[in-house]
C-alpha positions in Angstrom: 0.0 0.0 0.0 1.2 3.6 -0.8 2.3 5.2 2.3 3.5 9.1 2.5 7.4 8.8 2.9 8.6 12.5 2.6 9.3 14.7 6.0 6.3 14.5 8.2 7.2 18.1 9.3 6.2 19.7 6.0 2.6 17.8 7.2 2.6 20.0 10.1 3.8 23.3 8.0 0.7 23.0 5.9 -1.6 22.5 8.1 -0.3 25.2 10.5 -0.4 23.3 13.8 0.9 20.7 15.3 -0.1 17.1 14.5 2.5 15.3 16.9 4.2 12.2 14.0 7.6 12.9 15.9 7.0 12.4 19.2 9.4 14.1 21.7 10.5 16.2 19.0 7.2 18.0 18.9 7.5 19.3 22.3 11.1 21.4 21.8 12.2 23.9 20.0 13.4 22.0 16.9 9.8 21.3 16.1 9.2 22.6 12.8 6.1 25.0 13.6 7.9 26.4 16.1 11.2 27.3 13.7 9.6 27.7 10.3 5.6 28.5 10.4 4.9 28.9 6.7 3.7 27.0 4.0 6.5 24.3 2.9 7.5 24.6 -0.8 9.1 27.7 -3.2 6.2 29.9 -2.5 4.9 29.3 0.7 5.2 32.7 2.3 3.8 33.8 -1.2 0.2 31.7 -0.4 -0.9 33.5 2.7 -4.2 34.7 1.1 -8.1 34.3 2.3 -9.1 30.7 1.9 -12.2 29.8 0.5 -14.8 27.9 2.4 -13.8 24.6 -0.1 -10.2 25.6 1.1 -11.2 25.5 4.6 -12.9 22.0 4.6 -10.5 20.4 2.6 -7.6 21.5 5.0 -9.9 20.4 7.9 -10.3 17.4 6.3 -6.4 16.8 5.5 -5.6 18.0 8.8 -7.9 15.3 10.7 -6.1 12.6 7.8 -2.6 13.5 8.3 -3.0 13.2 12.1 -4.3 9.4 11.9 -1.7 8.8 9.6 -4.5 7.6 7.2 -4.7 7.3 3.4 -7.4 9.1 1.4 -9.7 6.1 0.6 -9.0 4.6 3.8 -10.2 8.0 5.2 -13.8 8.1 3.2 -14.6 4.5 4.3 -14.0 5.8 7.8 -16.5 8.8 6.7 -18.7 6.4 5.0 -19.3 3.9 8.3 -20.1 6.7 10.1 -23.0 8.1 8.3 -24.2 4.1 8.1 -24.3 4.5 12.5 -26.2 6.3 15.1 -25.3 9.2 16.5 -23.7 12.9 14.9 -21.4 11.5 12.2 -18.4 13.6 12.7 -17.8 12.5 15.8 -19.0 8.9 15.3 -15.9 9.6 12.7 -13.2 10.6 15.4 -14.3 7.7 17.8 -13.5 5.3 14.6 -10.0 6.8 14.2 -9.7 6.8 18.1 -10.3 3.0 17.9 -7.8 1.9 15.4 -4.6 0.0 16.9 -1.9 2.3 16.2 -3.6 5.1 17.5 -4.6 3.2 20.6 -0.9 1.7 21.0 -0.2 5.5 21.1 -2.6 6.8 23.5 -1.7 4.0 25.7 2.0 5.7 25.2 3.8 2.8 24.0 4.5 5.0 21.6 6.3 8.4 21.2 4.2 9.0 18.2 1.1 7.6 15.6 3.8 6.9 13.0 5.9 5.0 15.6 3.1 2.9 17.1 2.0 1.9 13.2 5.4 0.4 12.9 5.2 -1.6 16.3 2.2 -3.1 15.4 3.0 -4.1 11.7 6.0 -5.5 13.1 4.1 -7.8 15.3 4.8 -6.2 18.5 1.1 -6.5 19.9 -1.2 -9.2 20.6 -4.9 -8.1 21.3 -6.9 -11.0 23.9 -3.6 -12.7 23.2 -3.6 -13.3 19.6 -0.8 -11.5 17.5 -2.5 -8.8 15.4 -0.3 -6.9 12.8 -3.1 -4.6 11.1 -2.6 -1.0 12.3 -6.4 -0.5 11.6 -7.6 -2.8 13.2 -10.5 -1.9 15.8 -10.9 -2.1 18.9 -13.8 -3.0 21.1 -14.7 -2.5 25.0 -13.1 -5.4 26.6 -10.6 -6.3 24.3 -6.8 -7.0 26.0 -3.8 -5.3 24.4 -0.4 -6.4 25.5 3.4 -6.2 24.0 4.3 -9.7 22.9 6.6 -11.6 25.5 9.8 -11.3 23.2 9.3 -8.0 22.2 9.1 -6.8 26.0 13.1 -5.6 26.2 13.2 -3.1 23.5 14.2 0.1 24.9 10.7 2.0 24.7 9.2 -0.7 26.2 11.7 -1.0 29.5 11.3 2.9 29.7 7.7 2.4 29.3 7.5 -1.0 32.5 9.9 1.3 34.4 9.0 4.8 34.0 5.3 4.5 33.3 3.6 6.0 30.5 4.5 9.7 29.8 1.0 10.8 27.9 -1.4 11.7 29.3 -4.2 8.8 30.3 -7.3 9.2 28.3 -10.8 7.7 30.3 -11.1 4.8 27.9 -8.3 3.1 27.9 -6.2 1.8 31.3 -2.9 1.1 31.3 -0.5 -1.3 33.3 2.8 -0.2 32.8 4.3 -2.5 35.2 3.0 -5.6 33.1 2.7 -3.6 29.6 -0.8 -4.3 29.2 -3.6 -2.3 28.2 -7.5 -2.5 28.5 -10.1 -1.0 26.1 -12.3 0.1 29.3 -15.6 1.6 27.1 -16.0 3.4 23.6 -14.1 7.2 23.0 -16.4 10.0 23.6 -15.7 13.3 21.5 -14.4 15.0 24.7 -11.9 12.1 24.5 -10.5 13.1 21.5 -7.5 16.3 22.2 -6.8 17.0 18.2 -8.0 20.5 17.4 -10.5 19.5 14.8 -13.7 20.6 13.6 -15.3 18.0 12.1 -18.6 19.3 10.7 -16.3 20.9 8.2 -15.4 17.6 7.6 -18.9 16.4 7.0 -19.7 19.8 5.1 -16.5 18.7 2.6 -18.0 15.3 1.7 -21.8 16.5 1.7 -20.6 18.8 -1.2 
C-alpha cells in the first residue's frame, strides 16, 4: 500500500499546527512549527491569502487525515461507516480513528508517536486477547486486552515504558499497566476524548458537497 514517505514536518507546516508524528520532538524547539511557520515549498510565504470555504474544509479534512496517519480512501470509508451508524457523524468519525490500533498503542503511550506505534504493530509487537495482530487499523472494542508480545518486552521504549510508566497523558477509555505492559479498552471514545484540534462538521460539510 502507498504510504507518504517524505518529511512528516512539511505535514505539520501545511496544516499550521501541530499534529504530533515525531513524538518528543514535537515538544522542543526543533519542532518545525515552532522554527519555520509557513507553507513548505518555493512559494509558501507567497500563499498566505483568504481561503475559501472549499479551502477551509478540505484542509480540515487533511488536517484530521494527516494526524491518523490515514490514506485518502481509507479516510472516506472511515467517513462512510459513520453516516451508516447512530449518532452525529463527525464525531462517530473521530471515535472510529480513536479506535484503530496504532492510535490506541499510542494513546496507551507505547509510543512516542502515531507513525511509531504503526510500525510496532505491523512489526508484530502486539497481541490483542492474546492473539498476534499486525493490522494497524484494526478496531478495537470495550473489553478487548492489548499487550506487548513476550519477546518483544526488552526493546528500549518498552523497558522505559514498565519502568518509568507512561509519559502521555491517560485518556478515560483506555487503562494502562505499565508495570506488566498491558492495556485495556475500558468503554468506547467519547468526542471530549479526543485532544486533536478538529472541527469535524467541516469535515462532513467537505463530503456532503
Amino acid at each position: 500500500m502507498a504510504r507518504y514517505t517524505d518529511s512528516v514536518c512539511r505535514q505539520c507546516r501545511r496544516e499550521g499546527t501541530k499534529l504530533f508524528l515525531k513524538g518528543e520532538r514535537c515538544y522542543t524547539e526543533k519542532c518545525a512549527i515552532t522554527r519555520r511557520a509557513t507553507i513548505p515549498g518555493q512559494h509558501g510565504q507567497s500563499r498566505q491569502r483568504k481561503p475559501s470555504d472549499y479551502g477551509i474544509q478540505l484542509r480540515e479534512k487533511q488536517k484530521c487525515r494527516r494526524a491518523y496517519g490515514v490514506l485518502e480512501s481509507q479516510f472516506r470509508k472511515y467517513y462512510d461507516m459513520a453516516t451508516n451508524m447512530r449518532g452525529v457523524t463527525g464525531e462517530t468519525m473521530l471515535c472510529l480513528l480513536e479506535r484503530r490500533l496504532d492510535n490506541v498503542v499510542y494513546r496507551l503511550g507505547l509510543a512516542k508517536s502515531r507513525p511509531m506505534a504503526r510500525q510496532i504493530v505491523n512489526h508484530g509487537h502486539i497481541l490483542v486477547d492474546g492473539h498476534k495482530v499486525d493490522i494497524a487499523s484494526f478496531l478495537v472494542k470495550p473489553g478487548m486486552v492489548i499487550t506487548v508480545r513476550e519477546k518483544s518486552r526488552d526493546s528500549e521504549i518498552f523497558k522505559t515504558v514498565r519502568e518509568n510508566g507512561s509519559d502521555h497523558e491517560e485518556v478515560a477509555w483506555l487503562e494502562l499497566d505499565a508495570e506488566n505492559l498491558t492495556g485495556k479498552v475500558v468503554t468506547m471514545p467519547k468526542r471530549e476524548d479526543i485532544d486533536l484540534t478538529i472541527e469535524e462538521h467541516l469535515i462532513v460539510e467537505f463530503y456532503s458537497r
